[in-house]
C-alpha positions as CSV (number, residue, x, y, z in Angstrom):
1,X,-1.6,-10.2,4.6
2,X,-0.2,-8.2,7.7
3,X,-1.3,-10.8,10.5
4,X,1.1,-13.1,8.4
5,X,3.7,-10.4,7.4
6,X,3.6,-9.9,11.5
7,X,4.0,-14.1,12.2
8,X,6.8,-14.2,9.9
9,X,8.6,-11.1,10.3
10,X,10.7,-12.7,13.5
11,X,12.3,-15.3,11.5
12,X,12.3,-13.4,8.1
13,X,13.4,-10.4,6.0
14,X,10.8,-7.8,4.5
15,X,12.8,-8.3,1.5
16,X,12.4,-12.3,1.1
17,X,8.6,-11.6,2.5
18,X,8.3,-9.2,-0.4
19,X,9.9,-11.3,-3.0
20,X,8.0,-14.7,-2.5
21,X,4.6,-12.2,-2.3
22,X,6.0,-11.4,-5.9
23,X,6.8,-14.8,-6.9
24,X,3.4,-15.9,-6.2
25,X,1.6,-12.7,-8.3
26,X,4.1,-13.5,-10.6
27,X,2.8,-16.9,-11.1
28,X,-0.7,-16.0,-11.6
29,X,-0.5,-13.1,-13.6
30,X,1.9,-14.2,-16.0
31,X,-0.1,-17.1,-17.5
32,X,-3.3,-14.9,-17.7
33,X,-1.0,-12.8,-19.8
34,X,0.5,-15.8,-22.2
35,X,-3.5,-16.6,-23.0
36,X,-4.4,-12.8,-23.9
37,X,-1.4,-12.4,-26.0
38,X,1.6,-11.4,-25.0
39,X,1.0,-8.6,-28.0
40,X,-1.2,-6.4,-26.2
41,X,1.5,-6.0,-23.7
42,X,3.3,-3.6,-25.8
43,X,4.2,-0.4,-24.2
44,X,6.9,2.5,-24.7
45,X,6.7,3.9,-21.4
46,X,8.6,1.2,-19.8
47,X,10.8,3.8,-17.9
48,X,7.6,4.9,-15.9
49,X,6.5,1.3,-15.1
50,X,10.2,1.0,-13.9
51,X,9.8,4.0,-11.8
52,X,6.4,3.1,-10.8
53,X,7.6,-0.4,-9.4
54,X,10.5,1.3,-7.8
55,X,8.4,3.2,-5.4
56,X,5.9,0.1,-5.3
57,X,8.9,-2.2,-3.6
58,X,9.8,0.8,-1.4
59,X,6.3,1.3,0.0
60,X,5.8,-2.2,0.6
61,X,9.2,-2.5,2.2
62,X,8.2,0.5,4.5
63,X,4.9,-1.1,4.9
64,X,6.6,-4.9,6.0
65,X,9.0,-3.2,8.1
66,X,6.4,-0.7,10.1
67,X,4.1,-4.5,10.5
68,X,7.1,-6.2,12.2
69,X,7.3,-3.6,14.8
70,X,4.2,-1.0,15.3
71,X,0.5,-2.4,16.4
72,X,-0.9,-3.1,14.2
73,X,-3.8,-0.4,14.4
74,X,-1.3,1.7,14.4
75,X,-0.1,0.7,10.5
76,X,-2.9,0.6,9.3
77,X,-4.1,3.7,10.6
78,X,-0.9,5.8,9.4
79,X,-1.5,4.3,5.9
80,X,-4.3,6.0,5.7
81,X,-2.3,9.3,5.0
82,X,-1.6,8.0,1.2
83,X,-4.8,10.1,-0.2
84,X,-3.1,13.4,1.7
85,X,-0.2,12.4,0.2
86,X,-1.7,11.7,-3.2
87,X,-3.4,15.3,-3.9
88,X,-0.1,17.2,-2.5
89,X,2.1,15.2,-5.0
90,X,-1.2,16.2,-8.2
91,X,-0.8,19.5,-7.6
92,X,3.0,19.8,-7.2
93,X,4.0,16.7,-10.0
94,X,1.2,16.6,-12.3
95,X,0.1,20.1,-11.7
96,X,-4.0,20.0,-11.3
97,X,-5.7,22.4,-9.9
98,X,-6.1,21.6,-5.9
99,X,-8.9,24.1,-5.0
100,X,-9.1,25.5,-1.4
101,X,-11.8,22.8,-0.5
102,X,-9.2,20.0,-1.1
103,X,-5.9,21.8,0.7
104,X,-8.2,21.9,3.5
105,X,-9.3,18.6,3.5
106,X,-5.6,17.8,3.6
107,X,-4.9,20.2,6.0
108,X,-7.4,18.5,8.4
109,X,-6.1,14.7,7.7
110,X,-2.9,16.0,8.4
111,X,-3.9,17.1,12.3
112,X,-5.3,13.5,12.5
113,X,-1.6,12.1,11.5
114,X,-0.5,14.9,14.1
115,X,-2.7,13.4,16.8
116,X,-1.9,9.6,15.6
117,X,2.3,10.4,15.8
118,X,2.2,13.2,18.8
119,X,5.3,14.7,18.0
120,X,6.8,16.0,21.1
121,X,4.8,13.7,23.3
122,X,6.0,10.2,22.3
123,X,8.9,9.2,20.4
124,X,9.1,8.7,16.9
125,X,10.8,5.9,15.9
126,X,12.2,4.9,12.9
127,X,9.3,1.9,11.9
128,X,6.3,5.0,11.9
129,X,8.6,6.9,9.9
130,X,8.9,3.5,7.5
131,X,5.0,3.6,7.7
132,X,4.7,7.1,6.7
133,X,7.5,6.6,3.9
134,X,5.5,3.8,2.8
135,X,2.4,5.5,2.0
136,X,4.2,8.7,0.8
137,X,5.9,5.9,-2.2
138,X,1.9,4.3,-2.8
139,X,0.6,8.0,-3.2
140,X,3.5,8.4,-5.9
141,X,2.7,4.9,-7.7
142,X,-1.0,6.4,-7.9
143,X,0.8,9.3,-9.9
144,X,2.8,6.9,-12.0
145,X,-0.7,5.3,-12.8
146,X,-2.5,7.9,-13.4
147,X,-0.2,8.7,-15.6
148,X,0.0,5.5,-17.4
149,X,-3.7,5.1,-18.0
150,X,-3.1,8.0,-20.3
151,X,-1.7,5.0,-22.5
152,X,-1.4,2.0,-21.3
153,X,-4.2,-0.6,-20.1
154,X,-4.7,-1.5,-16.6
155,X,-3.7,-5.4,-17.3
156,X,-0.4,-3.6,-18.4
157,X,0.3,-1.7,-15.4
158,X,-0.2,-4.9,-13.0
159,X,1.9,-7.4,-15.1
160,X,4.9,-4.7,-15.2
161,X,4.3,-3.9,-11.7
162,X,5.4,-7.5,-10.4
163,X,7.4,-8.6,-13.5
164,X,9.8,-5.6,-12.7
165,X,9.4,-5.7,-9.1
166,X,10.3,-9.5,-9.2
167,X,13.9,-9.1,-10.1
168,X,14.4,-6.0,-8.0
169,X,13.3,-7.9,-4.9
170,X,15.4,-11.0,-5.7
171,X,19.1,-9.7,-4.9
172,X,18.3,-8.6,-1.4
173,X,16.1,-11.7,-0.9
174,X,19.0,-13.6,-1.8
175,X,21.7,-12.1,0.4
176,X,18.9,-12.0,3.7
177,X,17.8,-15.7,2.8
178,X,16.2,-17.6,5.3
179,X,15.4,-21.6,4.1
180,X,11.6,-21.7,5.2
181,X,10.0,-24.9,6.7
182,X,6.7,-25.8,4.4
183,X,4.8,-24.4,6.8
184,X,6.1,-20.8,6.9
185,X,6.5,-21.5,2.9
186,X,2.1,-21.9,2.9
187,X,2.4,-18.2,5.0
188,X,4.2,-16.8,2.1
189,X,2.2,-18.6,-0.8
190,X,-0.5,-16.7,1.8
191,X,0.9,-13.4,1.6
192,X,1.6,-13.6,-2.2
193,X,-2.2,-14.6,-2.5
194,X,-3.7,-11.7,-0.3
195,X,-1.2,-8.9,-1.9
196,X,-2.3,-10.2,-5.2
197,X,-6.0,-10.1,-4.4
198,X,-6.2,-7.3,-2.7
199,X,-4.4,-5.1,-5.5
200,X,-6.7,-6.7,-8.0
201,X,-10.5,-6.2,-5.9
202,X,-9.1,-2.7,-5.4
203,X,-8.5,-2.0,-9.1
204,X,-11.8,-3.5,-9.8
205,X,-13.7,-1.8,-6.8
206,X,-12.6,1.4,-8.8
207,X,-13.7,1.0,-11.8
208,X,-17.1,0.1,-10.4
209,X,-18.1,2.9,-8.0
210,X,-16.8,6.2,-7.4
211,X,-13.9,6.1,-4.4
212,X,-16.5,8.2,-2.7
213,X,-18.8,4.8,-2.4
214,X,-15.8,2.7,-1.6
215,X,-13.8,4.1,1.0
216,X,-16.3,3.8,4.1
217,X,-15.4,-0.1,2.9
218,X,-12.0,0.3,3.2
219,X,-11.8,1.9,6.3
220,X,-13.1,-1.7,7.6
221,X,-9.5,-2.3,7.4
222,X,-8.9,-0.2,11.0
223,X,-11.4,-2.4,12.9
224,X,-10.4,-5.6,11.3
225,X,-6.8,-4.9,12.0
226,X,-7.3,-4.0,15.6
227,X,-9.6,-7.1,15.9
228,X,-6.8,-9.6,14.6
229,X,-4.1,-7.7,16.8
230,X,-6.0,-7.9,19.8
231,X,-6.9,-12.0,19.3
232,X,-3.7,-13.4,17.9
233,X,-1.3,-10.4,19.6
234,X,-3.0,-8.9,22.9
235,X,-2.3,-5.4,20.4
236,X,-5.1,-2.7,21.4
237,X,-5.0,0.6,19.8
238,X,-5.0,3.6,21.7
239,X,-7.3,6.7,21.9
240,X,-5.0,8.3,19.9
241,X,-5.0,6.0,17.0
242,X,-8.6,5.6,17.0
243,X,-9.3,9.4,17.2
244,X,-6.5,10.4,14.4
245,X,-7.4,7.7,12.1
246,X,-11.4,8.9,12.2
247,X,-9.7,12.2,11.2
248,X,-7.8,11.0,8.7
249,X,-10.8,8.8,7.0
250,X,-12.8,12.0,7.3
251,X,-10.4,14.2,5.0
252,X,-10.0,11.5,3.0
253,X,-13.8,10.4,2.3
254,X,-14.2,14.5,1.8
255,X,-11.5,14.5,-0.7
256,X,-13.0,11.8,-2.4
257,X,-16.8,13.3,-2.5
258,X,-15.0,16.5,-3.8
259,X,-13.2,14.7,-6.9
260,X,-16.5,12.8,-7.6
261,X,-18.4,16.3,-7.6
C-alpha cells in the first residue's frame, strides 16, 4: 500500500488517495453486510464510531502524507511508536493500571524514537511530525475499539469505520480532484485492496494468537519496506533508523509479553 501511496503521491492528494482506498473497502464490505443482515448492525454508540473514524482518516492522512515525502524505512519505522502511544493514552483515557514494568518499556521505545528523529542533530520536518501524528491518532482508534468491543461486534466496528470515513474523505477529495488515467485508477483500486486487507488479516491475526506471537511478524514490515525503497526508489535507511526501530520493536514486543502475562 505505501510503494503505491509513494508512485501516486506526485500527481495526487492524500485525501483523493485516502477516499478511493475507502471507496474500494466500501464496496466490499458493504455487500458482506446486506447478506448478514443489516439488523445486526444496530448500535447506540454511533458517536464513538464517529470519533473513532475521525482519528482513523487523520492517521491515515498523516500516514499518506509522511509516505510522499520520508524513506520509506523511515515511515514505517516511526509508526512503530503506536503501541507507546497506546499504553500512555490506557492509563491516562481509560485509566488501567500501567505498572512500572510497562512505563519502562515505554520509556525505552521512546529513546529508540529519540535516536530514529535526533532532535538537535537533524531537522525535524513537518512530514516526521505527520508520521508521528499519525500513529499517535491509530493508538487512539485502538482506544475507541477497545472501547467498543465492550458492545459492539468486530464486523460493526469495520463497516462504521469506512461507512463514516467515506463521506468525511469525499469533500476534500472533491476540491483536490485529480481525473486519474486507468492506470493510476488500477493503483488506487490497489491501495483500496491492501488497506482493506491488511486491516482485516490484522483483526484476524488477533483474535488467533496473542500480539506477543504476532508482532516479530509484523516487524517484517521494516525489512520489506526498506527492500521495496531500495529496488523501486534507490531509498536506504540509515543506521539510525535501523538501530531506533530494533528499540522500538523491543519495547513494544516487551509490552506485548507483559499484557499476555
Amino acid at each position: 500500500m505505501t510503494v503505491l501511496v509513494r508512485e501516486l503521491s506526485a500527481d495526487y492528494s492524500a485525501f483523493q488517495l485516502l477516499f478511493a482506498r475507502n471507496v474500494v473497502a466500501v464496496s466490499i464490505l458493504l455487500p458482506a453486510a446486506f447478506h448478514t443482515g443489516i439488523r445486526e448492525l444496530k448500535t447506540s454508540r454511533i458517536g464513538l464510531h464517529f470519533l473513532r473514524s475521525v482519528f482513523a482518516c487523520l492517521g491515515i492522512l498523516g500516514l499518506f502524507y509522511g509516505v510522499s515525502r520520508l524513506p520509506l524505512p523511515d515511515v514505517t519505522a516511526l509508526s512503530f511508536t503506536q503501541p507507546l502511544f497506546a499504553v500512555i493514552l490506557a492509563g491516562l483515557v481509560l485509566k488501567e493500571a500501567v505498572g512500572p514494568a510497562k512505563w519502562r518499556a515505554v520509556l525505552f521505545g521512546l529513546v529508540g524514537l529519540l535516536i530514529i528523529v535526533r532532535p538537535g542533530f537533524s531537522d525535524i520536518g513537518v512530514a516526521t511530525l505527520a508520521v508521528l501524528c499519525s500513529a499517535l491518532c491509530y493508538a487512539c482508534t485502538n482506544v475507541c475499539v477497545k472501547s467498543l468491543m465492550t458492545t459492539d461486534t468486530p464486523q460493526q466496528s469495520v463497516i462504521y469505520f469506512n461507512l463514516i470515513m467515506l463521506p468525511i474523505s469525499l469533500v476534500p477529495a472533491v476540491i483536490f480532484w485529480v481525473t486519474p488515467d486507468w492506470s493510476d485508477a488500477l493503483r488506487m483500486i490497489g491501495i483500496g485492496l491492501c488497506g482493506t486487507l491488511s486491516v482485516y488479516s490484522f483483526a484476524r491475526a488477533l483474535s488467533l494468537a496473542d500480539a506477543s506471537a504476532m508482532l516479530p511478524f509484523d516487524f517484517l514490515r521494516l525489512p520489506m519496506a526498506a527492500l521495496a525503497a531500495f529496488l523501486l526508489f534507490g531509498e536506504i535507511g540509515d543506521i539510525f533508523t535501523w538501530a531506533g526501530s530494533c528499540i522500538i520493536f523491543a519495547s513494544s514486543y516487551a509490552l506485548a509479553r507483559i499484557q499476555a502475562r
